[in-house]
MARVO-450170 format. One record per atom (N, C-alpha, C): residue number from 1; residue in one letter; atom name; x, y, z. Coordinates in Angstrom, 3 decimals, m for minus. Example, Ala and Ser with C-alpha at 12.3 -4.5 7.8 and 13.67 -1.06 7.14 Angstrom:
2
k; r; a; u; v; w
1; A; N; 13.190; m5.690; 7.800
1; A; CA; 12.300; m4.500; 7.800
1; A; C; 13.200; m3.300; 7.800
2; S; N; 12.850; m2.250; 7.080
2; S; CA; 13.670; m1.060; 7.140
2; S; C; 12.900; 0.030; 7.870
This chain:
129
k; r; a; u; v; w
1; X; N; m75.389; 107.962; 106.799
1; X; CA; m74.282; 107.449; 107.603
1; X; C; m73.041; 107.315; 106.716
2; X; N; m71.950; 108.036; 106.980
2; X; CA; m70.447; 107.400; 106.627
2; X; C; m70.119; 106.195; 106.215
3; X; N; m69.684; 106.156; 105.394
3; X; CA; m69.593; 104.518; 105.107
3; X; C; m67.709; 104.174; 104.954
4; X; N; m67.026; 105.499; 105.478
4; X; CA; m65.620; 105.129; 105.508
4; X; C; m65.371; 104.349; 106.384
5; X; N; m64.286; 103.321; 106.637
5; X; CA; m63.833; 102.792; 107.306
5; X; C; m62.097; 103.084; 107.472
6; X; N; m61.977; 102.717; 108.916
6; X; CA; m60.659; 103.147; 109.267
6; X; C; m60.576; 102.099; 110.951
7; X; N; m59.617; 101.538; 110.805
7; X; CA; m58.484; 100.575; 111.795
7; X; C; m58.225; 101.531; 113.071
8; X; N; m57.743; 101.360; 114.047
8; X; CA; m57.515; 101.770; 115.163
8; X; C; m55.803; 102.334; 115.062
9; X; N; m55.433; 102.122; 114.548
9; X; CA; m54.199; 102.234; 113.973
9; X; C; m53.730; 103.054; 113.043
10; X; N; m54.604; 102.646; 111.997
10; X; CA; m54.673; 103.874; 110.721
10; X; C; m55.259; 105.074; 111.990
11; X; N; m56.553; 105.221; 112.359
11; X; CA; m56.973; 106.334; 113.308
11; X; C; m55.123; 106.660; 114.050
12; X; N; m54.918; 106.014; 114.816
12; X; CA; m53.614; 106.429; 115.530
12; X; C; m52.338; 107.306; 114.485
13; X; N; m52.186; 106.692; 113.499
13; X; CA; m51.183; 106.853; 112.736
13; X; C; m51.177; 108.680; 111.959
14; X; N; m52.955; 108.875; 111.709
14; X; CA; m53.248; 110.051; 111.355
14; X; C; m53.115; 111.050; 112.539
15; X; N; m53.874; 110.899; 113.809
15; X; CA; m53.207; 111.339; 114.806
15; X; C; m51.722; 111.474; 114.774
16; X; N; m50.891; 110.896; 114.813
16; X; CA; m49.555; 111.120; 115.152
16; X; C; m49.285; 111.876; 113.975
17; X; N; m49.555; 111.975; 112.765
17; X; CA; m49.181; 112.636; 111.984
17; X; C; m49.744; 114.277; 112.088
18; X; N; m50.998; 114.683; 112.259
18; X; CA; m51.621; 115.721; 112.860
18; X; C; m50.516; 116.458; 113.896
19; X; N; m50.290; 115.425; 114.896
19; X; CA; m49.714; 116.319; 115.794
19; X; C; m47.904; 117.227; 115.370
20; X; N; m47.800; 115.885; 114.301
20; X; CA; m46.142; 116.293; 113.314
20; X; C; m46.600; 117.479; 113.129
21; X; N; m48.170; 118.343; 112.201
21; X; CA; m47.988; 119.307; 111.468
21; X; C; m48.104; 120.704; 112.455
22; X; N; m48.876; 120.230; 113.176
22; X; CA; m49.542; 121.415; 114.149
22; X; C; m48.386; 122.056; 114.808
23; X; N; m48.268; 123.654; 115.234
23; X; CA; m46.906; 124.411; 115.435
23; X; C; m46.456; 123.651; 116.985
24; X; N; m44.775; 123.521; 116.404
24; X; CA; m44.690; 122.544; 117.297
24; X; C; m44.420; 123.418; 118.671
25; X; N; m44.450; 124.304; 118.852
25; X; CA; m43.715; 125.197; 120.520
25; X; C; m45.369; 124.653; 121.473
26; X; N; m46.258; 124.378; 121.179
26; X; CA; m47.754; 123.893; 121.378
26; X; C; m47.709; 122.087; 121.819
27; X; N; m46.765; 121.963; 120.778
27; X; CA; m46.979; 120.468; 121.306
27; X; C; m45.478; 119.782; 122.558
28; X; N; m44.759; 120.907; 121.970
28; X; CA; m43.589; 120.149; 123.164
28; X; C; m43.907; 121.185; 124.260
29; X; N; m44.390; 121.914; 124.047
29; X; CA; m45.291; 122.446; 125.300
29; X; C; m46.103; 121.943; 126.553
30; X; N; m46.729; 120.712; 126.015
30; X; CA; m47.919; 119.759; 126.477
30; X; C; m46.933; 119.237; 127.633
31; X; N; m47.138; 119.027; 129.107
31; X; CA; m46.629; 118.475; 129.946
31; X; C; m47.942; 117.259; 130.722
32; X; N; m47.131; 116.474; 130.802
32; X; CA; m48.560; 115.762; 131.830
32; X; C; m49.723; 114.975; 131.166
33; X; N; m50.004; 115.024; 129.791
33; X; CA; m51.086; 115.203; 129.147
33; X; C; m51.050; 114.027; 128.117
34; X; N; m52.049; 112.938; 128.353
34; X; CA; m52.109; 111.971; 127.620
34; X; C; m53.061; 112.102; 126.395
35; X; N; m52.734; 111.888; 125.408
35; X; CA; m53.497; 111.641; 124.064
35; X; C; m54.354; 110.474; 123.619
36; X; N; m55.398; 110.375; 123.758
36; X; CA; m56.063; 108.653; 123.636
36; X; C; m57.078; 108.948; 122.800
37; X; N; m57.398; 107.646; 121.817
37; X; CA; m58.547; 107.637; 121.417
37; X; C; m59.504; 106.898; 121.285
38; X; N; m60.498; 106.839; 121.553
38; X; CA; m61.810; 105.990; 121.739
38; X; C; m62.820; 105.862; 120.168
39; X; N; m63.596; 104.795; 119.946
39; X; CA; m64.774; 105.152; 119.362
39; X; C; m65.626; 106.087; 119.895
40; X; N; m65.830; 106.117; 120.919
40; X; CA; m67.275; 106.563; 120.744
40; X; C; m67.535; 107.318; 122.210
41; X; N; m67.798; 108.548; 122.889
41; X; CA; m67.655; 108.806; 124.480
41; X; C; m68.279; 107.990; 124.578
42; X; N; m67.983; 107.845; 126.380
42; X; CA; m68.493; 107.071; 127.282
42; X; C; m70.249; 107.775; 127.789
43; X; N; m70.745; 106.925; 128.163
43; X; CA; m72.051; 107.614; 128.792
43; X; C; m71.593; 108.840; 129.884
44; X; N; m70.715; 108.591; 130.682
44; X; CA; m70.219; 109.816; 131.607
44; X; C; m70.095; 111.101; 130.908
45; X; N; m69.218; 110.639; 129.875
45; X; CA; m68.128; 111.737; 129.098
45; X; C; m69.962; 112.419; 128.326
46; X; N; m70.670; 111.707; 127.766
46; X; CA; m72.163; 112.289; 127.222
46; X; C; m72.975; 113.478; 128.258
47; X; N; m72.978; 112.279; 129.785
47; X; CA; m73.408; 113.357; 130.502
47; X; C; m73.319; 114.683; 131.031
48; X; N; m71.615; 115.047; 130.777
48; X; CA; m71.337; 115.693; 131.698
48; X; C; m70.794; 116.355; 130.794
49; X; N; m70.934; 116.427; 129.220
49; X; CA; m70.900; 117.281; 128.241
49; X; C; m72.400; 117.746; 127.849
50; X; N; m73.547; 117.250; 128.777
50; X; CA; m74.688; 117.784; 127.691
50; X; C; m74.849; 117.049; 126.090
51; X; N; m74.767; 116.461; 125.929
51; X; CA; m74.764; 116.256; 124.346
51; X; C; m76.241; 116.026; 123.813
52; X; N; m77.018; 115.258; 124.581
52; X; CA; m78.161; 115.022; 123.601
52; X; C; m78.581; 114.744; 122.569
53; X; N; m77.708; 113.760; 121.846
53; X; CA; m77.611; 113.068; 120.791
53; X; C; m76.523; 114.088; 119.891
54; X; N; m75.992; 115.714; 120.275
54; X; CA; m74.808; 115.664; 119.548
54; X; C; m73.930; 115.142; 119.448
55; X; N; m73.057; 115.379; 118.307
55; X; CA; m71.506; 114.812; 118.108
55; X; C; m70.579; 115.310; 118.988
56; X; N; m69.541; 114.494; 119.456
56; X; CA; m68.402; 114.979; 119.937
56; X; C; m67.493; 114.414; 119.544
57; X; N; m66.387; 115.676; 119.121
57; X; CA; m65.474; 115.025; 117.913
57; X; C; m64.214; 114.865; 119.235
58; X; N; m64.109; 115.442; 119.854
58; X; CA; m62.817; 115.286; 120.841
58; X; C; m62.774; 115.537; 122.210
59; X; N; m62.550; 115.750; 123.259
59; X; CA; m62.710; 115.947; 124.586
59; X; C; m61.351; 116.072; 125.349
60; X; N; m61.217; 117.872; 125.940
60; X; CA; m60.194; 117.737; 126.742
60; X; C; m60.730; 117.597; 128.260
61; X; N; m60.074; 116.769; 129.030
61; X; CA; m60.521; 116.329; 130.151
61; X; C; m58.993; 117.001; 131.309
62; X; N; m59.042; 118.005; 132.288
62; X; CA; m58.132; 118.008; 133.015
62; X; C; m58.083; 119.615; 133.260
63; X; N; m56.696; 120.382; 133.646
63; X; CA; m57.135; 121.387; 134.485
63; X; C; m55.914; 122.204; 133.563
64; X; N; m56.803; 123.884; 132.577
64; X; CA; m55.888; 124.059; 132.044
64; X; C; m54.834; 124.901; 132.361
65; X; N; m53.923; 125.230; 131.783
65; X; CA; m52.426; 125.817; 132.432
65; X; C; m53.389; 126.882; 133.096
66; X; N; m53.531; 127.620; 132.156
66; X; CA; m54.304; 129.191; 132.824
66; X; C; m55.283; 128.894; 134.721
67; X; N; m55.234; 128.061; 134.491
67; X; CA; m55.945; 127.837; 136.309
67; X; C; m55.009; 127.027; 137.252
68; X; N; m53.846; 126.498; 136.985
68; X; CA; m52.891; 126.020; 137.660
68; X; C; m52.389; 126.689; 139.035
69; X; N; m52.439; 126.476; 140.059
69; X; CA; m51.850; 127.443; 140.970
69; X; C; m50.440; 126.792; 141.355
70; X; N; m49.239; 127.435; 141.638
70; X; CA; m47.617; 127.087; 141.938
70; X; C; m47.867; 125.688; 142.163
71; X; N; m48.169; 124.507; 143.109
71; X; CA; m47.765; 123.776; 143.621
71; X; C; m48.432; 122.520; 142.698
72; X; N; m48.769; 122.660; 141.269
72; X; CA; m49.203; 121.906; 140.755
72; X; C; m47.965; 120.915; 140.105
73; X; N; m48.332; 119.611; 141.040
73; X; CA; m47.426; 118.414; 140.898
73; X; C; m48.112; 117.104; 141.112
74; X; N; m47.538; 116.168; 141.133
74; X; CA; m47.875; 115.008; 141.023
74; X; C; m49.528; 114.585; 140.889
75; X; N; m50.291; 115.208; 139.945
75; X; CA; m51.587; 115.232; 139.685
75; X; C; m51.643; 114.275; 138.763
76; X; N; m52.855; 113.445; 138.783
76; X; CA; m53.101; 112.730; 137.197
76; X; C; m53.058; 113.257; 135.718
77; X; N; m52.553; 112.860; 134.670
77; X; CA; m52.357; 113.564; 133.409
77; X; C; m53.421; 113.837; 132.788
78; X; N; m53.611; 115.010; 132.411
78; X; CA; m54.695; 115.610; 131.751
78; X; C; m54.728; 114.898; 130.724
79; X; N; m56.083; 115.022; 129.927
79; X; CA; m56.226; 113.279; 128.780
79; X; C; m56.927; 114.327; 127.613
80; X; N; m56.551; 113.751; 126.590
80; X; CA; m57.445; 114.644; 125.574
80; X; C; m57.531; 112.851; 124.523
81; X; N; m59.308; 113.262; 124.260
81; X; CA; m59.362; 111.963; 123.699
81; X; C; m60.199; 112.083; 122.539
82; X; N; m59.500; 111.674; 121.247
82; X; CA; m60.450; 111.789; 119.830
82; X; C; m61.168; 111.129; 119.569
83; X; N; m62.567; 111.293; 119.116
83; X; CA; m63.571; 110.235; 119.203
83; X; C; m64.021; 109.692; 117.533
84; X; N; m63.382; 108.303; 117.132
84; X; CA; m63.203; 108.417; 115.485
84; X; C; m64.154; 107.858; 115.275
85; X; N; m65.526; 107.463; 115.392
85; X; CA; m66.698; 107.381; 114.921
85; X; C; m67.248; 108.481; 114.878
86; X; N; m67.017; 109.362; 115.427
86; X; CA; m67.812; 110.885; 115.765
86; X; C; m67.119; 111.624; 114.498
87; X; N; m65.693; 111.218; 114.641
87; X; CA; m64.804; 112.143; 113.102
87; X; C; m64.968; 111.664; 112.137
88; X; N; m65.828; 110.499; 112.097
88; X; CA; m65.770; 109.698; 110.805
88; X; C; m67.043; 109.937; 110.373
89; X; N; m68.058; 110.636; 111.139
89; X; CA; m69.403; 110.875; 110.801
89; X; C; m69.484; 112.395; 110.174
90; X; N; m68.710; 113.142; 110.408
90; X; CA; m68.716; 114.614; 109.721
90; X; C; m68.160; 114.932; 108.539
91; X; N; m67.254; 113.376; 108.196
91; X; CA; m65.649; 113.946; 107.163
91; X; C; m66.679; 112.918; 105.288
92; X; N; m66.333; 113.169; 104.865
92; X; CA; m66.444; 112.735; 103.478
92; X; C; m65.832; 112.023; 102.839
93; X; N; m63.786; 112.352; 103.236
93; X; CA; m62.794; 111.060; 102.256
93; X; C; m61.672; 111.679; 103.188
94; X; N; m60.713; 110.730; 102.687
94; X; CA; m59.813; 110.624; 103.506
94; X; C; m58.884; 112.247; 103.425
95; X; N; m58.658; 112.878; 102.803
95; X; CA; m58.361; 114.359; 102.770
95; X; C; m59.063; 114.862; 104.187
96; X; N; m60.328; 115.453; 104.190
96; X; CA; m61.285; 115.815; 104.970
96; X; C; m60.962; 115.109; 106.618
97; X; N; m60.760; 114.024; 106.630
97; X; CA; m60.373; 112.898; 107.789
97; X; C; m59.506; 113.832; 108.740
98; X; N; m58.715; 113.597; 107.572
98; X; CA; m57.502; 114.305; 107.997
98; X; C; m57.384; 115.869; 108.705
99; X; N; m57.793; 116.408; 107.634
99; X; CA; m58.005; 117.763; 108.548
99; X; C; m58.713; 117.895; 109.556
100; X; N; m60.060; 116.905; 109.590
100; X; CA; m61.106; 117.114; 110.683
100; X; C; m60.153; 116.561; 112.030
101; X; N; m59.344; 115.551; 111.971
101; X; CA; m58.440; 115.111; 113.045
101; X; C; m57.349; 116.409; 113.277
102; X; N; m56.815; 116.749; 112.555
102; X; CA; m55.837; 118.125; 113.000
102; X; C; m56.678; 119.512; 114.016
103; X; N; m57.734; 119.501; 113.259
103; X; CA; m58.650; 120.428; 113.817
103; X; C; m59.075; 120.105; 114.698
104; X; N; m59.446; 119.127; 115.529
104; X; CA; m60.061; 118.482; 116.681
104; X; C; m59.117; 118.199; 117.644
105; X; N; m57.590; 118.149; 117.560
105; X; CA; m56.611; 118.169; 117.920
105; X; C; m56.474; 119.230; 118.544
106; X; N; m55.955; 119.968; 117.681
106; X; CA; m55.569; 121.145; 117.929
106; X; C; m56.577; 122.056; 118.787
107; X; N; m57.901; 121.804; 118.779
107; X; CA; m59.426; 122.721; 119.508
107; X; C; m58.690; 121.930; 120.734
108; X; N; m58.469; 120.887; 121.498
108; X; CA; m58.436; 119.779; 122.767
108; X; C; m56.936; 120.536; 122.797
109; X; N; m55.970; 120.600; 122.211
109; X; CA; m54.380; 121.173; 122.746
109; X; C; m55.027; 122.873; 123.550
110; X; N; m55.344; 123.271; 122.549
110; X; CA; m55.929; 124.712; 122.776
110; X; C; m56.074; 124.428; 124.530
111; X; N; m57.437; 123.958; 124.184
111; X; CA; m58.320; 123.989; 126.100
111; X; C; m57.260; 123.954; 126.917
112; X; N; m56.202; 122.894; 126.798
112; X; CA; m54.878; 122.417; 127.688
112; X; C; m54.552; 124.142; 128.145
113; X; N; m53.864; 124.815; 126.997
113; X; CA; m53.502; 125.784; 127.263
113; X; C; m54.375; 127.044; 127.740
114; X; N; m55.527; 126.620; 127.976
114; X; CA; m56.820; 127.913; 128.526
114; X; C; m56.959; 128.687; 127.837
115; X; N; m56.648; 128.491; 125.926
115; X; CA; m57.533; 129.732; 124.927
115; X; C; m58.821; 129.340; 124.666
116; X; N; m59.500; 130.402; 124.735
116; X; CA; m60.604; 130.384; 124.262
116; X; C; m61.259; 129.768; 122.880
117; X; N; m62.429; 130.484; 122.509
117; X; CA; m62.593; 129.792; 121.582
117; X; C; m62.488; 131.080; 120.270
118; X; N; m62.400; 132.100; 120.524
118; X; CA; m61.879; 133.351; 119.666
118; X; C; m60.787; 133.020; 119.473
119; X; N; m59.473; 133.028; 120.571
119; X; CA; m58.256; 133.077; 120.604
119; X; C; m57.819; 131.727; 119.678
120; X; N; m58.483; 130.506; 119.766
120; X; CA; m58.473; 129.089; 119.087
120; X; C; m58.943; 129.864; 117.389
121; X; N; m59.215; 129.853; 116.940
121; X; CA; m59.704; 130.188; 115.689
121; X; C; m58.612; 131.124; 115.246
122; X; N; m58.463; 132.181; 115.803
122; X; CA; m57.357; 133.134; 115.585
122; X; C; m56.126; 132.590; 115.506
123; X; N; m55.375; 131.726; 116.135
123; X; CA; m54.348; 130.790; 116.341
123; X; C; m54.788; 129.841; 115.041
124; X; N; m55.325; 129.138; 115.253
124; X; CA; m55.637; 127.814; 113.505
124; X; C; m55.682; 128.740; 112.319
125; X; N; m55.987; 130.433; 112.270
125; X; CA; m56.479; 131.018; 111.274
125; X; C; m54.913; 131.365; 110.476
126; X; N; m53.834; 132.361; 111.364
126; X; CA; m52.583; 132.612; 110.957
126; X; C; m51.847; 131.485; 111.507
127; X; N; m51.586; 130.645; 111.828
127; X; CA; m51.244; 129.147; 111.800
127; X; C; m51.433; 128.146; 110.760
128; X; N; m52.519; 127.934; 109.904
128; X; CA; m53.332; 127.785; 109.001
128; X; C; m53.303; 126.030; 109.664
129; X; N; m53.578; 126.122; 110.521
129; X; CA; m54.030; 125.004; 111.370
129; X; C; m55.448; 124.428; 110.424
């Protein structure tokens, strides 16, 4: 088990900084779309991911651009939510933290925008996300 510790705040603060580095036409891009973070999913968020005692480092929840049809308005905001017991169980020191939060970020912005998971890798790869 991890034995780092980290504040709800410090967690927030690295987030906000993540999202500073990541290319920004991606993030002022984001319409609608709330950023939150939790310890730990919810039993729902477990079920209805399959997990079975896996980790889940982040979760985009909502409907992405690529399936939008014209009249998409006044809908609830799509939520993407980082889960920092889950990031705090994979990472080693605070370097690692860090990137594992940019990277988990950026996989949950991705979904928003309907890339895949080729197209996601390819994007973080010449991005150097």
């Amino acid at each position: 088990m991890n034995s780092m510790q980290l504040t709800d705040q410090e967690f927030d603060a690295l987030i906000t900084r993540a999202m500073d580095e990541l290319p920004q036409a991606y993030i002022k891009g984001l319409n609608n779309v709330v950023i939150v973070m939790a310890d730990d999913p919810t039993s729902e968020q477990r079920e209805k991911m399959k997990l079975d005692g896996k980790l889940l480092l982040g979760l985009y929840e909502g409907v992405p651009l690529t399936k939008r049809g014209n009249g998409w308005s006044g809908m609830l905001p799509d939520k993407i939510t980082l889960f920092k017991n889950q990031i705090l169980a994979v990472v080693h020191d605070e370097p690692s933290l860090f990137e594992q939060i940019k990277r988990t970020l950026w996989h949950e912005i991705a979904h928003y925008y309907g890339l895949d998971h080729d197209r996601m890798n390819h994007l973080q790869i010449t991005n150097d996300i």
